[in-house]
RODO-2510 file (C-alpha; in nm, 4 decimals, decimal comma):
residues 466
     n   res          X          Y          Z
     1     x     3,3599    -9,2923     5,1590
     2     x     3,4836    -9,2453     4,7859
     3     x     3,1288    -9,3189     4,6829
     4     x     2,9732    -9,0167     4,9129
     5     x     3,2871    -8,8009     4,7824
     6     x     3,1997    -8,8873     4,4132
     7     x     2,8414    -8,7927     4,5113
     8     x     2,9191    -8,4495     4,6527
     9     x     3,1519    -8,3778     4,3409
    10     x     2,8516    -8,4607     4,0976
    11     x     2,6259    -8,2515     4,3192
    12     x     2,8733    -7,9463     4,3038
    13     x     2,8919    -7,9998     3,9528
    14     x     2,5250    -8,0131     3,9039
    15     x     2,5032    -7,7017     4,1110
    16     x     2,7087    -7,5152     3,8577
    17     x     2,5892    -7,6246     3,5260
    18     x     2,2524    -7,5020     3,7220
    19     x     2,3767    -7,1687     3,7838
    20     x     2,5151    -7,1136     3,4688
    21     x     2,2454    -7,2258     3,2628
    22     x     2,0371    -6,9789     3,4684
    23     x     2,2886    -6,7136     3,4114
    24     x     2,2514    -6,7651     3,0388
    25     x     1,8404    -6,7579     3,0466
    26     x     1,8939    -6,4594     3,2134
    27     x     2,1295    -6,3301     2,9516
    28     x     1,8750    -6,4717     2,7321
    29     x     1,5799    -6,2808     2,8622
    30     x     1,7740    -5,9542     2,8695
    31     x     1,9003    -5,9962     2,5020
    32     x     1,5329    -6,0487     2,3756
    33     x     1,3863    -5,8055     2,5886
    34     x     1,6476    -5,5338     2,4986
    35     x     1,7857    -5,6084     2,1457
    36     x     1,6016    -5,9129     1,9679
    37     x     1,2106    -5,8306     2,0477
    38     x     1,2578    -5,4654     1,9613
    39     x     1,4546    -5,4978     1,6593
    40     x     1,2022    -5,7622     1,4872
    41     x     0,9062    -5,4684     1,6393
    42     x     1,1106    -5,2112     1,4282
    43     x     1,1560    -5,4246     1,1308
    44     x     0,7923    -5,4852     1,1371
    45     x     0,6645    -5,1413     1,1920
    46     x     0,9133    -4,9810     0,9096
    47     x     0,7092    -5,2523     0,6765
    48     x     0,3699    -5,1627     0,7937
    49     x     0,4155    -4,7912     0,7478
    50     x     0,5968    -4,8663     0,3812
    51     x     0,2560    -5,0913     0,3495
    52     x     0,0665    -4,8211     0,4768
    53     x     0,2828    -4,5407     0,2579
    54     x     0,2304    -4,7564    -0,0587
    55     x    -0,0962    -4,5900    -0,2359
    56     x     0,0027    -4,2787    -0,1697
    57     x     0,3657    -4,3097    -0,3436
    58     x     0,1967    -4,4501    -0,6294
    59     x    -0,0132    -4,1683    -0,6033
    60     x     0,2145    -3,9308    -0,6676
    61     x     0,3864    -4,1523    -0,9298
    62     x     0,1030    -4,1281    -1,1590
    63     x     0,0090    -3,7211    -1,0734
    64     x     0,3676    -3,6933    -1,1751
    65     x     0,3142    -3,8795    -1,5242
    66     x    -0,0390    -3,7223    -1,5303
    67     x     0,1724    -3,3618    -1,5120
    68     x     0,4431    -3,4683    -1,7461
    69     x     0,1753    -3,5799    -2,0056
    70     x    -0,0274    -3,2256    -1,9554
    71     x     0,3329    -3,0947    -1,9905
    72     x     0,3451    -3,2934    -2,3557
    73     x     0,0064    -3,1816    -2,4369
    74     x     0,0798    -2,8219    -2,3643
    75     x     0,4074    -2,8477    -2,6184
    76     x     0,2044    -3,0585    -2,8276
    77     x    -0,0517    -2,7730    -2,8540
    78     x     0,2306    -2,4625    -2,8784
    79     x     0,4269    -2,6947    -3,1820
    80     x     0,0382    -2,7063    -3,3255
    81     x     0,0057    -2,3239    -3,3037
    82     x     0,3452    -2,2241    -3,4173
    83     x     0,2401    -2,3924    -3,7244
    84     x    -0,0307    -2,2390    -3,7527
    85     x     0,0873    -1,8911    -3,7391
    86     x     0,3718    -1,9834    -3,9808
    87     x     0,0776    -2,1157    -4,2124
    88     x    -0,1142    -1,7722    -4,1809
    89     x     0,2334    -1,5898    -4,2900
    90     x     0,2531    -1,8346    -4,5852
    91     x    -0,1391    -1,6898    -4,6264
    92     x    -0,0657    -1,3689    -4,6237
    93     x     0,2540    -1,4019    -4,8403
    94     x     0,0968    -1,5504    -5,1315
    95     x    -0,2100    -1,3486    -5,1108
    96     x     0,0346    -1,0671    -5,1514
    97     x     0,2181    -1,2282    -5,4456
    98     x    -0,1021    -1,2864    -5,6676
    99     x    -0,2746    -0,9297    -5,5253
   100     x     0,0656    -0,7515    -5,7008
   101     x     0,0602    -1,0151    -6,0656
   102     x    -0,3700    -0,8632    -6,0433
   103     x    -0,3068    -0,5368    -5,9782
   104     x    -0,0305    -0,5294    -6,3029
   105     x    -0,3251    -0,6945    -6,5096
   106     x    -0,5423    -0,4779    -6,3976
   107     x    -0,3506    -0,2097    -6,5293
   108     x    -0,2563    -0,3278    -6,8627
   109     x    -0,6103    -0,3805    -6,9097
   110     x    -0,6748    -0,0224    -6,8159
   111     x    -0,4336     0,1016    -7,0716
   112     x    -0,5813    -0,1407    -7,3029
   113     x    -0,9102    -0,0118    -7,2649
   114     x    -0,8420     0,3375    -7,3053
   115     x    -0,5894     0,2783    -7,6267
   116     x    -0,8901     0,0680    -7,7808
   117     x    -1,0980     0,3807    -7,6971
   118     x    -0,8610     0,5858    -7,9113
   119     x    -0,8478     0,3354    -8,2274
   120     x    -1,2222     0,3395    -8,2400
   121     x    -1,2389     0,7206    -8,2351
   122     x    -1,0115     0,7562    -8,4800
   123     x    -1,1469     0,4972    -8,7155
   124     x    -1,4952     0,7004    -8,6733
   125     x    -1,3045     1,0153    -8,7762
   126     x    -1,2308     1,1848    -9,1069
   127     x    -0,9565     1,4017    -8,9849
   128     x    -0,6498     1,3251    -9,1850
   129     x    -0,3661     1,4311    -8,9292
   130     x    -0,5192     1,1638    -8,6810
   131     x    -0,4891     0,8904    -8,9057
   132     x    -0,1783     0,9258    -9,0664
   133     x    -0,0043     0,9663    -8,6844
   134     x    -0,1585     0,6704    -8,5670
   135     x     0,0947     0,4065    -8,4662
   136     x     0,0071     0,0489    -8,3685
   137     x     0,0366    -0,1313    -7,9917
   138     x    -0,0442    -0,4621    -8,1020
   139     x     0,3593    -0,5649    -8,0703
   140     x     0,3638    -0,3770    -7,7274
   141     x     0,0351    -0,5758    -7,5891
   142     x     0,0979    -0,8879    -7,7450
   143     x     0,3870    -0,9299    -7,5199
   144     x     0,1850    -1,0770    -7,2403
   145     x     0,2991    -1,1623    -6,9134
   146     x     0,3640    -1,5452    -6,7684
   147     x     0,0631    -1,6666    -6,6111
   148     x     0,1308    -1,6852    -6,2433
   149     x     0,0713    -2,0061    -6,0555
   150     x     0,1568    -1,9843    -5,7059
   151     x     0,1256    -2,3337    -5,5548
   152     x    -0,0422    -2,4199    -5,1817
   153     x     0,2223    -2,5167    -4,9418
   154     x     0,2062    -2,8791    -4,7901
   155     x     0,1895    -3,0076    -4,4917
   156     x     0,4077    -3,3555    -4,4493
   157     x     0,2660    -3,5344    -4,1236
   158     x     0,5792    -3,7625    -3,9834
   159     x     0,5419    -4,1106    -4,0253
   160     x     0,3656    -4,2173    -3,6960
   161     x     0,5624    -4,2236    -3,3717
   162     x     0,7092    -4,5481    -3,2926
   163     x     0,5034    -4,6346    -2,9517
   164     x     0,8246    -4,8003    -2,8159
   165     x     1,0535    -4,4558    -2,8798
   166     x     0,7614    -4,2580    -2,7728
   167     x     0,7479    -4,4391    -2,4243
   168     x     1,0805    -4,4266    -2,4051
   169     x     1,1149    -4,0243    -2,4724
   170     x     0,7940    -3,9510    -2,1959
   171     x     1,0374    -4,1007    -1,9037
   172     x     1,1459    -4,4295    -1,7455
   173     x     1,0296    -4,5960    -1,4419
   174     x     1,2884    -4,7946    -1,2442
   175     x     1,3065    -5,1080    -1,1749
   176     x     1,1794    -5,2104    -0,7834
   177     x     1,4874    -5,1808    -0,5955
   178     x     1,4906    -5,4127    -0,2768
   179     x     1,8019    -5,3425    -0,0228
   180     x     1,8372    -5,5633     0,2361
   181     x     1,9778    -5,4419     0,5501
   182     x     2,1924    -5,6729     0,8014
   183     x     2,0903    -5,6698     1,1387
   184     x     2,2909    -5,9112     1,3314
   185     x     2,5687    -5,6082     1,3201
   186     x     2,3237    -5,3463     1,3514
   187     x     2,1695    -5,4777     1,6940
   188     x     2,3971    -5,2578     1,9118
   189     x     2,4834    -4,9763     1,6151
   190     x     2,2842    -4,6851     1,6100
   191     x     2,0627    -4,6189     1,3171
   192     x     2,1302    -4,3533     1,0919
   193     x     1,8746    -4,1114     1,1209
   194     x     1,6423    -3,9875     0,8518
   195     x     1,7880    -3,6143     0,7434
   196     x     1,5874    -3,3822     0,5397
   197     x     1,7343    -3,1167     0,2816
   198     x     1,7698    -2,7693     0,4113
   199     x     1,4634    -2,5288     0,2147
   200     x     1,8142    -2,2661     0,1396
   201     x     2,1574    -2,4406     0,1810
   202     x     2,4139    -2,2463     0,3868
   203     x     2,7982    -2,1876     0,3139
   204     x     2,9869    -2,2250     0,6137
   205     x     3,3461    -2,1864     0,4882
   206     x     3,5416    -2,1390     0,2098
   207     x     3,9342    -2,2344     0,2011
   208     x     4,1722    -2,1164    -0,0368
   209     x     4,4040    -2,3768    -0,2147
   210     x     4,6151    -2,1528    -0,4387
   211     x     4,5696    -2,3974    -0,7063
   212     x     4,5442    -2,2460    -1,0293
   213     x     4,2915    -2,5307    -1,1542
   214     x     4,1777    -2,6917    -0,8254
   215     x     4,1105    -3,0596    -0,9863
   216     x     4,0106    -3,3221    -0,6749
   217     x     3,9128    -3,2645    -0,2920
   218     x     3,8449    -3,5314    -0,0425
   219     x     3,7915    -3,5718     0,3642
   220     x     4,0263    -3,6965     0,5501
   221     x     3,8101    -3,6301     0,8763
   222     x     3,5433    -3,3449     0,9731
   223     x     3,8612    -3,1434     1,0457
   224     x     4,0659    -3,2234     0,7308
   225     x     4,0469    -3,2108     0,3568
   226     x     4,3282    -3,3631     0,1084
   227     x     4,3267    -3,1003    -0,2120
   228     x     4,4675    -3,1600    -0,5644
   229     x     4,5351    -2,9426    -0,8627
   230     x     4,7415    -2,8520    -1,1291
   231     x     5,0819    -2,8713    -1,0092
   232     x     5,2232    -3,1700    -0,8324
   233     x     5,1431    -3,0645    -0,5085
   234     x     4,8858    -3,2729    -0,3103
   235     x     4,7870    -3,0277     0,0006
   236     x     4,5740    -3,1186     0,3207
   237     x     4,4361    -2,8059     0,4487
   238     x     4,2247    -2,8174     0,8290
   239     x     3,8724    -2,6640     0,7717
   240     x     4,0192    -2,2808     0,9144
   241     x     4,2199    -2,2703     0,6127
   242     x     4,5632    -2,4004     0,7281
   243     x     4,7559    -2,5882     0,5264
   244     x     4,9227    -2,8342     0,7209
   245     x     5,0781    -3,0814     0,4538
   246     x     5,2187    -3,1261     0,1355
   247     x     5,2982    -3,4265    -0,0658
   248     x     5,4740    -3,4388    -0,3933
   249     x     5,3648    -3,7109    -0,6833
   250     x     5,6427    -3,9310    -0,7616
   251     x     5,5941    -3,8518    -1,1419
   252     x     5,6300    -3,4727    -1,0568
   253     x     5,2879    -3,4517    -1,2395
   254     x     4,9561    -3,2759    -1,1639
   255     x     4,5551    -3,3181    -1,2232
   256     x     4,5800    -3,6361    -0,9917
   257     x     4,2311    -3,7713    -0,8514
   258     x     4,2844    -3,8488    -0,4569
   259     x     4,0818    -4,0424    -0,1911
   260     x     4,1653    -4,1869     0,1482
   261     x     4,0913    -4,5314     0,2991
   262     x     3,9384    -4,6642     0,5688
   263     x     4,2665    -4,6468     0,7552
   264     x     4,3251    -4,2665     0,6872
   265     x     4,5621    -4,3521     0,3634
   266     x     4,6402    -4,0980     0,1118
   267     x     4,5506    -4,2756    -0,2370
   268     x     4,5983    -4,0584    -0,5773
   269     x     4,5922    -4,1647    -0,9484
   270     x     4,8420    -4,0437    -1,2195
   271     x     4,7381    -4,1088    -1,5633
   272     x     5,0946    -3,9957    -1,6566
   273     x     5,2802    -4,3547    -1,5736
   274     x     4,9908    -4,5243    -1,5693
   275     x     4,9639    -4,5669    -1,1159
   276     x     4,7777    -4,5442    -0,8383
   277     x     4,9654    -4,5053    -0,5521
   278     x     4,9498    -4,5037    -0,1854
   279     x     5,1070    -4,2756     0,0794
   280     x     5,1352    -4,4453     0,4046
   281     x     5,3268    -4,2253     0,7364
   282     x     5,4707    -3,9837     0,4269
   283     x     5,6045    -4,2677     0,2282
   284     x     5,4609    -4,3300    -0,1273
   285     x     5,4010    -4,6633    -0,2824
   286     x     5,3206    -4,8062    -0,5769
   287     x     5,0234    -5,0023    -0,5718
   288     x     4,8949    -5,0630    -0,9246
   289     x     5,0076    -5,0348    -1,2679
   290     x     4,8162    -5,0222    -1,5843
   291     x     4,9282    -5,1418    -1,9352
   292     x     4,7298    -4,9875    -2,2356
   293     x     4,4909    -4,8164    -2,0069
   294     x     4,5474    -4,4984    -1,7632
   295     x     4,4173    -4,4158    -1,4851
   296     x     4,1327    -4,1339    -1,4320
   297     x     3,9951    -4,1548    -1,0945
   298     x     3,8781    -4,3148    -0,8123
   299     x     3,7177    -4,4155    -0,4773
   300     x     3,7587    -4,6361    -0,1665
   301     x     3,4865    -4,8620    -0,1679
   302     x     3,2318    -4,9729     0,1840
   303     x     3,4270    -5,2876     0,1964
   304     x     3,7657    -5,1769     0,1163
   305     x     3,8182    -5,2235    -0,2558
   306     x     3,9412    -4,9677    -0,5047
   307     x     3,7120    -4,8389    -0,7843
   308     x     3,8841    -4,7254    -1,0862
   309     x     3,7772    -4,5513    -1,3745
   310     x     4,0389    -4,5542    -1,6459
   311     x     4,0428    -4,4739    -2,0482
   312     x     4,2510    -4,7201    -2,3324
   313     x     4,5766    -4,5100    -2,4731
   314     x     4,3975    -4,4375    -2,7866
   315     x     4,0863    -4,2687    -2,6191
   316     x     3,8728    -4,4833    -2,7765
   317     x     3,7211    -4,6697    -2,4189
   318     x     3,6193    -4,5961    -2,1015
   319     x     3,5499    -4,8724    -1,8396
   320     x     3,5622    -4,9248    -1,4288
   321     x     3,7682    -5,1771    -1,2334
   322     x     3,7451    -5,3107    -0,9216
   323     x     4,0414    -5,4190    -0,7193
   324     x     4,1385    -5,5790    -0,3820
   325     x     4,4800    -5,4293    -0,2924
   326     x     4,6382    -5,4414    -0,6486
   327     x     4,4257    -5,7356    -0,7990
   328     x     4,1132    -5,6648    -1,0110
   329     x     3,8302    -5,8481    -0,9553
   330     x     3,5793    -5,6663    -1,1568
   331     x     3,5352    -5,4870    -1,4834
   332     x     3,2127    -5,2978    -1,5902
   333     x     3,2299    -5,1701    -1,9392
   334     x     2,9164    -5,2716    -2,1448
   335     x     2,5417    -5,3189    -2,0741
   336     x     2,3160    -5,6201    -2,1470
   337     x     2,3280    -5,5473    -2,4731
   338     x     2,6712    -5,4986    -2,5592
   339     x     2,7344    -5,1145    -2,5956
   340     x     2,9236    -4,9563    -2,3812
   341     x     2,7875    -4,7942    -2,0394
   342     x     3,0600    -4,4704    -2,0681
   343     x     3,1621    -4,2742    -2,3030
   344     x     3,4765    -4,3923    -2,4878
   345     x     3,7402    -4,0713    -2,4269
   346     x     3,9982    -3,9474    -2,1780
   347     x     3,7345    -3,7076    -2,0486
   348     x     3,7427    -3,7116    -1,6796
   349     x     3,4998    -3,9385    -1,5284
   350     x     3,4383    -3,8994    -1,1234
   351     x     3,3260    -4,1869    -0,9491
   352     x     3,1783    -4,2834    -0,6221
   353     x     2,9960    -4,5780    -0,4154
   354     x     2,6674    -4,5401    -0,3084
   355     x     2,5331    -4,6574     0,0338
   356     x     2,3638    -4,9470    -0,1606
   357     x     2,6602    -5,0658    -0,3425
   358     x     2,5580    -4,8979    -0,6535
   359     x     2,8724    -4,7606    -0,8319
   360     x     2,7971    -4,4164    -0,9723
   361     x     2,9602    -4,2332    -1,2464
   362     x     2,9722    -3,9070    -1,3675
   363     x     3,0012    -3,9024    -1,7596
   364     x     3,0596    -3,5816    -1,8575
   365     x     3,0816    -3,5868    -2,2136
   366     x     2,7993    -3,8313    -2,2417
   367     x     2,5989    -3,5771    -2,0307
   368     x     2,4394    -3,8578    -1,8317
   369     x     2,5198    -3,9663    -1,4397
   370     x     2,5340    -4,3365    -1,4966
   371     x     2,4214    -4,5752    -1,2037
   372     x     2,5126    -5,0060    -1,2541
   373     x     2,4300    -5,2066    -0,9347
   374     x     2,7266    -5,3765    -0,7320
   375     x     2,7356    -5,6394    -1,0323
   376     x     2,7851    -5,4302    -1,2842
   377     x     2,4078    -5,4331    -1,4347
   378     x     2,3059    -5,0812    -1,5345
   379     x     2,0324    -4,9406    -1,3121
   380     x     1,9645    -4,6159    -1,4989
   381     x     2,0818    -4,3004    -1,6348
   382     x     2,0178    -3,9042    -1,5135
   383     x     2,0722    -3,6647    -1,7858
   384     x     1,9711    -3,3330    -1,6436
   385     x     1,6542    -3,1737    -1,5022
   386     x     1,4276    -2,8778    -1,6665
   387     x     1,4697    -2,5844    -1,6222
   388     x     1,4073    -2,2278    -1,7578
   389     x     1,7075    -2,1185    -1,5412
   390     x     1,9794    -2,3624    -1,6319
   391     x     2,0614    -2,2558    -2,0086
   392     x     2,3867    -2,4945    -2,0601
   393     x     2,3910    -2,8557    -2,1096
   394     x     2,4207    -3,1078    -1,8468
   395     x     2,7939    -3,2358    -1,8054
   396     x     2,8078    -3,3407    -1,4693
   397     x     3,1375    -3,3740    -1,3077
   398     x     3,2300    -3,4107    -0,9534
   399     x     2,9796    -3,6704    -0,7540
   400     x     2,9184    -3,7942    -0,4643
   401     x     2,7019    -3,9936    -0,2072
   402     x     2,5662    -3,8844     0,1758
   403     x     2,4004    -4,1073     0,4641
   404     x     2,0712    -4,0756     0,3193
   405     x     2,1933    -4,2434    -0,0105
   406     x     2,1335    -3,9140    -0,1933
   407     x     2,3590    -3,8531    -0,4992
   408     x     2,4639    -3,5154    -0,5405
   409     x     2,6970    -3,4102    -0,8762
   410     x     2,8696    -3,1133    -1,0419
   411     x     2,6937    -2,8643    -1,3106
   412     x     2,9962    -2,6826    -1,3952
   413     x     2,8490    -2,4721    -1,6719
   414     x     2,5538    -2,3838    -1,4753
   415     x     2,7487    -2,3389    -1,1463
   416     x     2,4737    -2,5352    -0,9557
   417     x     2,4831    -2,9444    -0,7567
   418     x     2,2067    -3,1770    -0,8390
   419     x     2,0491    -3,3739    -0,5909
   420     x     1,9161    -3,7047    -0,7009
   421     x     1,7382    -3,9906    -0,4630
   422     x     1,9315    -4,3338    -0,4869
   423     x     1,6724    -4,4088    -0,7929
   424     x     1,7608    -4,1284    -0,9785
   425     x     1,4884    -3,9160    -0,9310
   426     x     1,5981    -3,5307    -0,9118
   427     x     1,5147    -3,3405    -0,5745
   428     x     1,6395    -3,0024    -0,5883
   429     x     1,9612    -2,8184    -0,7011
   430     x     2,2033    -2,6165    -0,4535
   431     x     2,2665    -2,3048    -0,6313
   432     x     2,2426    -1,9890    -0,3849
   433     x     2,6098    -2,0331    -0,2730
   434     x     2,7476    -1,8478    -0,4914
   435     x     2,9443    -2,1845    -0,6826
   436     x     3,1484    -2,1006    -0,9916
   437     x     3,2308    -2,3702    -1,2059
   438     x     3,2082    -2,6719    -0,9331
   439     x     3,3752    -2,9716    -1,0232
   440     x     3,5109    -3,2261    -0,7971
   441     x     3,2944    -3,3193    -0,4527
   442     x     3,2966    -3,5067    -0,1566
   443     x     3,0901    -3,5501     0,1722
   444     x     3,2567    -3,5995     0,5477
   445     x     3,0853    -3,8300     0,8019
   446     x     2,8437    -3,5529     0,8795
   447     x     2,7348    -3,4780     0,5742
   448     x     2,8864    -3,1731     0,5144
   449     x     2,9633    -3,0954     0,1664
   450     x     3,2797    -3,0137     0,0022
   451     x     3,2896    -2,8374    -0,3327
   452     x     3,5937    -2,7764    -0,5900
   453     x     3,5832    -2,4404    -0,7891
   454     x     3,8101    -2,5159    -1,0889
   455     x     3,9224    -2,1946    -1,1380
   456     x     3,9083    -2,0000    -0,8224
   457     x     4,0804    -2,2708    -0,6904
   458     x     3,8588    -2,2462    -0,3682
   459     x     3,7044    -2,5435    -0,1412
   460     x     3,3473    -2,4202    -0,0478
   461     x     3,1873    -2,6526     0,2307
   462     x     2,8149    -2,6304     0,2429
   463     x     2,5746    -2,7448     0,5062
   464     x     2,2338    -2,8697     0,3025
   465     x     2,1020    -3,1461     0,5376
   466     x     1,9064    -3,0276     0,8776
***
């Protein structure tokens, strides 16, 4: 009896290890048919068309060095030609200078002629008057003039072009950058889809801070932006306008940089006592403190840390640190080579995090956006694009980052954005909004963009994706 009981208890058990193991091949099935099978199909056919893609982007890589070297040759030839002319002037200018020395000759030896036709005539003649008058020019012609030499000008070819500095001056091609995407989290995650830039960006609101000098701006939500100046006011305005908060620095300082965590967090920077603080439900703490640095300004990163860029008391260094709460766990302040990636002054420096962990930096006073990867290693440098209708230099300012990896930063002096790939490569500028000396940007989740106007004290919000 116990034996046939144990028998049927196996059985049942049997029976549901059955079931659920058929439950879980189901499961199974479903999960490759739905998520597994079509994500390795995308993976492969997003390789296939970059395999498929590849001659022609190489293609255009070489038409655009083909175009930049027809570019050189043109300025080649117009430098060749300049000199040229300026030679022909030279021409003309000494042909003038020995014409006038002849033309005096010539004349002396006129009057010499004709005063050697008198002498004769009177040594031929008997008249007595004649004679006795006659007074001598030898002194006056014996006085003769300095013999002109007018020397050919030279021409001093340069010592030939260093083919290392001459590579380097035609352009720079990036390294390969591989970014590796992961998908275990991205199975049930929509992707982010591929947005193109709008052929004429459109301004769909501008809000009024009454800031004097309107220094930082940054998005709280689609709805919100968090506004900093000049005074020690930090305002959050909705996009109609409203203001709908203020917060006072604890220093009573302003020209704080601001940005806002994951978890909606209020974070600001005050170079005056050295902090960067955090406001959490209205209340402001301190969350780091610098000694012999300050602090210039910052940016949450992906994973939660806090990117700093900061400047030494004496003005003398620039560098970025990375902290987790209020320990640093990274500092980036010289290349491969030693010298330093930033500029060494208390210049503001914006800063932001790319989508592929590269830490960007606008360096304003070394006229350069400089890019490092997530370690630190410096990926390149953007210092401006040509262009007959941008007559300042390049000192970039405000920057930022959208979901396409684009890098888009401030060209105060020319009142115009940039818009760089996440290699550096320039795209197009947004300058038919009517900007005036843009400084500080961000983007919200939708890529809209948010732009600072120092003076006006205005927040412009553009739409420039489609």
């Amino acid at each position: 009896m116990a034996s046939e009981q144990h028998g049927r208890h196996k059985f049942v058990e049997v029976t549901e290890v059955f079931k659920k193991k058929k439950d879980d091949i189901k499961k199974d099935t479903q999960e490759f048919q739905n998520h597994i099978s079509p994500t390795y199909e995308e993976i492969a056919l997003d390789l296939e068309n970059q395999l498929a893609n590849l001659d022609g982007g190489y293609e255009k890589l070489t038409t655009t060095m083909s175009k930049q070297g027809e570019q050189w040759h043109r300025e080649i030839d117009i430098v060749i030609n300049k000199m040229k002319t300026e030679l022909g002037e030279i021409k003309e200018k000494h042909r003038d200078i020995l014409q006038k020395h002849l033309n005096e000759i010539k004349q002396i030896q006129s009057l010499i002629k004709e005063t050697l036709q008198t002498i004769r005539k009177i040594e031929k003649s008997t008249e007595v008057s004649s004679t006795i008058e006659y007074s001598s020019k030898i002194r006056e012609f014996s006085k003769f003039p300095a013999k002109v030499q007018v020397s050919l000008p030279t021409f001093i070819p340069k010592p030939a072009i260093d083919r290392e500095k001459l590579y380097s001056l035609f352009g720079q091609i990036t390294p390969l950058s591989t970014a590796t995407e992961e998908n275990v989290l991205s199975l049930n995650q929509p992707k982010t889809s591929v947005r193109e830039l709008l052929d004429k960006p459109e301004l769909v609101a501008t809000i009024q801070t009454g800031y004097k000098e309107l220094h930082s701006v940054t998005c709280l939500n689609e709805d919100r932006i968090w506004t900093s100046g000049e005074t020690n006011d930090i305002k959050c305005f909705n996009i109609k306008g409203s203001l709908l908060q203020t917060i006072k620095t604890k220093s009573g300082r302003g020209h704080n940089d601001i940005t806002v965590d994951s978890d909606g967090n209020l974070l600001y920077c005050d170079w005056t006592d050295r902090t960067v603080n955090i406001v959490k439900n209205g209340q402001t703490e301190e969350l780091i403190r610098l000694q012999g640095w300050k602090p210039d300004n910052l940016c949450v990163t992906s994973t939660g840390d806090l990117l700093l860029t900061m400047f030494s008391d004496d003005r003398t260094k620039s560098k970025v640190v990375r902290y987790s709460g209020s320990t640093e766990k990274q500092t980036i302040q010289f290349d491969d080579e030693g010298k330093s990636l930033y500029s060494g002054n208390g210049y503001t420096k914006y800063i932001t995090e790319n989508r592929n962990h590269d830490i960007c930096v606008a360096d304003c006073e070394a006229e350069a956006v400089v890019v490092v990867n997530q370690d630190g290693k410096l990926r390149w440098r953007y210092t401006g694009h040509p262009s007959v209708t941008k007559n300042e230099p390049f000192e970039p300012w405000g920057i930022t980052t959208d979901s396409q990896s684009r890098i888009l930063t401030a060209d105060s002096d020319n009142h115009c954005i940039h818009i760089l790939d996440q290699n550096g490569q320039f795209l197009r500028y947004i300058d038919n909004c009517d900007l005036e000396d843009p400084t500080c940007l961000c983007v919200d989740n939708n890529d809209n963009l948010f732009v600072c106007e120092f003076e006006k004290g205005n927040v412009k919000k553009i739409k420039y994706l489609k």
